[in-house]
C-alpha positions in Angstrom: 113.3 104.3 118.7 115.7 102.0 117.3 117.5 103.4 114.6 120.0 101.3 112.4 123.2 103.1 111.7 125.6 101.5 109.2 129.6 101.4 110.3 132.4 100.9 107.3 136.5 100.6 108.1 138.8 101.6 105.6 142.6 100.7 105.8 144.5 103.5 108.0 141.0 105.2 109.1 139.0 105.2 112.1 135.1 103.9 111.7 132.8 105.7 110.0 129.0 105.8 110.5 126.4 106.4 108.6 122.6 106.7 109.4 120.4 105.9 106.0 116.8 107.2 107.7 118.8 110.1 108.5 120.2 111.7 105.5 123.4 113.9 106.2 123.9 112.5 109.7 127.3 110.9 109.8 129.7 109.8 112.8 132.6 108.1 113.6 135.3 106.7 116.2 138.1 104.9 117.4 137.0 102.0 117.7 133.3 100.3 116.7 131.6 100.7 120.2 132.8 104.5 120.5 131.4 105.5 116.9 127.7 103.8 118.4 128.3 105.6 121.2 129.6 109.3 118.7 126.8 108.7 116.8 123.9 108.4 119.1 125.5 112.2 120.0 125.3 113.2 115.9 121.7 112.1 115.9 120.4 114.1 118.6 123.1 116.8 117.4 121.5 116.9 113.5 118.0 117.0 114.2 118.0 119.5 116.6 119.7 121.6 114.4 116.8 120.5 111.7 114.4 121.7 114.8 116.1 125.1 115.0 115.7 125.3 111.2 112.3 124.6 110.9 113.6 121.9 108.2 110.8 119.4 107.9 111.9 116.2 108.7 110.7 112.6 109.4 112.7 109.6 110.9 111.8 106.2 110.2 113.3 103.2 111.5 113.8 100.9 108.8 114.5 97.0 108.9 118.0 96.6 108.3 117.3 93.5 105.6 115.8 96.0 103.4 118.9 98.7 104.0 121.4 95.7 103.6 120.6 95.0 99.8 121.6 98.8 99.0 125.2 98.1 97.1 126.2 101.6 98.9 126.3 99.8 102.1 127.9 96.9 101.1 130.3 94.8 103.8 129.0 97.2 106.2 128.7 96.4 109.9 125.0 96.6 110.9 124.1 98.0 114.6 120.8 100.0 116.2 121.0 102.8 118.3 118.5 103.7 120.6 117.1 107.1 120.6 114.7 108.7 122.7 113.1 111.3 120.6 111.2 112.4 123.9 115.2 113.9 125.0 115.1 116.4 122.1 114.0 119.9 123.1 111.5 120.9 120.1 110.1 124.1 122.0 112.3 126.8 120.1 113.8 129.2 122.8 113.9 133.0 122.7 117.1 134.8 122.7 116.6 138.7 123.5 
């Protein structure tokens, strides 16, 4: 599944990610290709956590020129990331 991420750059910072179908699941890096890279990690990362919570959830991959008129991404720099869904363990696992 191709989910678009959303990357800003501030003066003095390093690039930050954010994911809009994901709400809450942020990343960021050195440089643009390592915060694709940090955030493909912080998907997986955020909705396994959501697994472990039972926290309903649903993830949607919508078209970046309907996220691109939100003013909150604004001069953002628009990428996908692919994400297997299959990869993410939803069986919950028994600690004794």
């Amino acid at each position: 599944m191709d989910i678009p991420v959303v990357i800003h750059k501030e003066d003095g910072s390093v690039y930050g990610v954010s994911v809009p179908d994901i709400p809450g699941c942020y990343s960021h890096g050195e440089t643009i290709e390592e915060a694709i890279k940090n955030t493909k990690v912080a998907i997986y990362g955020h909705v396994s956590i959501l697994l472990e919570l039972n926290e309903p959830f649903i993830i949607t991959a919508s078209k970046i020129d309907n996220l691109i008129q939100d003013p909150e991404y604004a001069n953002g720099i628009w990428a996908v990331v692919d994400v297997d869904m299959s990869k993410i363990d939803t069986k919950p696992e028994r600690i004794n």
